[in-house]
C-alpha positions in Angstrom: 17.4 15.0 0.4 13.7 15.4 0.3 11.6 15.0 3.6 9.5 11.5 2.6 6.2 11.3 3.6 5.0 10.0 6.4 4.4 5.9 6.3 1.1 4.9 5.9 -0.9 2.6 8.3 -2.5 -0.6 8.3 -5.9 0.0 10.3 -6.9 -2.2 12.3 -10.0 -3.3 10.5 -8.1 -4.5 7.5 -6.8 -8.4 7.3 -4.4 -9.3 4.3 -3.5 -12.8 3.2 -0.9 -13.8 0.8 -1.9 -16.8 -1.6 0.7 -17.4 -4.0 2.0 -14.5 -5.7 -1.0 -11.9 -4.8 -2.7 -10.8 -1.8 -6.3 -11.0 -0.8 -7.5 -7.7 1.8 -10.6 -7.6 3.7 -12.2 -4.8 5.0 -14.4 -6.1 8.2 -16.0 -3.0 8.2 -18.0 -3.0 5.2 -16.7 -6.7 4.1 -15.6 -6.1 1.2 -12.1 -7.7 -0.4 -9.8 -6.3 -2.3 -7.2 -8.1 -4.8 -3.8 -7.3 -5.5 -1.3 -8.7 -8.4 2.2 -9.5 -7.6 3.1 -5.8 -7.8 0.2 -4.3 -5.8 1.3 -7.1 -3.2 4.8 -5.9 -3.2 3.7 -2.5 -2.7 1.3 -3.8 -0.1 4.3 -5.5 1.7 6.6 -2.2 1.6 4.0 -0.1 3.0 3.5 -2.8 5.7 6.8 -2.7 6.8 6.8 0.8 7.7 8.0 2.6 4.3 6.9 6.0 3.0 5.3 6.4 -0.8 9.0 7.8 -1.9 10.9 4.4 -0.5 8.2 2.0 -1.8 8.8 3.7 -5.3 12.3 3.4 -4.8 12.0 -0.4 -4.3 10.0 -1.0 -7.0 12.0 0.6 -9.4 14.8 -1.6 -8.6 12.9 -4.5 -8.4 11.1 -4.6 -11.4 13.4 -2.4 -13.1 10.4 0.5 -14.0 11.3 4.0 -14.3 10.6 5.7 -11.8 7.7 7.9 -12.9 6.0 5.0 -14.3 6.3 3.5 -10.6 5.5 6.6 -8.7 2.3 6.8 -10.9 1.4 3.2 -9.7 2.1 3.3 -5.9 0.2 7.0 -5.8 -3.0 5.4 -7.6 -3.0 2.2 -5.9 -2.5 4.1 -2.6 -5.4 6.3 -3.5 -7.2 3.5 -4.2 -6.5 1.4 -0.9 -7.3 5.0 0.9 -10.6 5.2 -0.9 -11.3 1.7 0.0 -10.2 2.1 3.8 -7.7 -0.1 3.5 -4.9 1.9 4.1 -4.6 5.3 6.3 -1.9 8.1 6.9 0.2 7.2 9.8 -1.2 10.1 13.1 -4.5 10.2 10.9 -6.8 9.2 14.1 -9.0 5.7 13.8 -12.4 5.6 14.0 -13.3 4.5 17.5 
């Protein structure tokens, strides 16, 4: 089996709420928010909990019943994305003091 990579971390600038089906982020440090459909928020919620890209793909795939390139091609853009945005970091990637 592959070596998965390592999970991703919510920093701790970032606040997520859940209304209805999507989720609404906030960066505090440049204040701006971010939307995510019911997928995204899905996504959002695996990588929350701990999972790598690989398992979060997995999930989906089941889920929604997507291949699975068509899913990994989603969770590596909207990652990038969330990275970009500061949203998200790679887990041992040191925070901004």
């Amino acid at each position: 089996m592959l070596q998965t990579r390592p999970p991703y971390r919510i920093p701790d600038h970032v606040l997520s709420r859940k209304l209805d089906d999507e989720m609404v982020l906030l960066n505090l440090d440049s204040g701006e928010y971010f939307g995510l459909n019911d997928t995204g928020t899905r996504v959002w919620e695996l990588l929350s909990d701990g999972r790598s890209r690989e398992e979060v793909v997995d999930c989906l795939t089941e889920e929604f019943e997507v291949e699975v390139e068509t899913a990994s091609a989603h969770v590596m853009t909207l990652c990038s994305e969330l990275l970009e945005a500061g949203l998200l970091a790679e887990r041992g990637e040191a925070e901004a003091g």
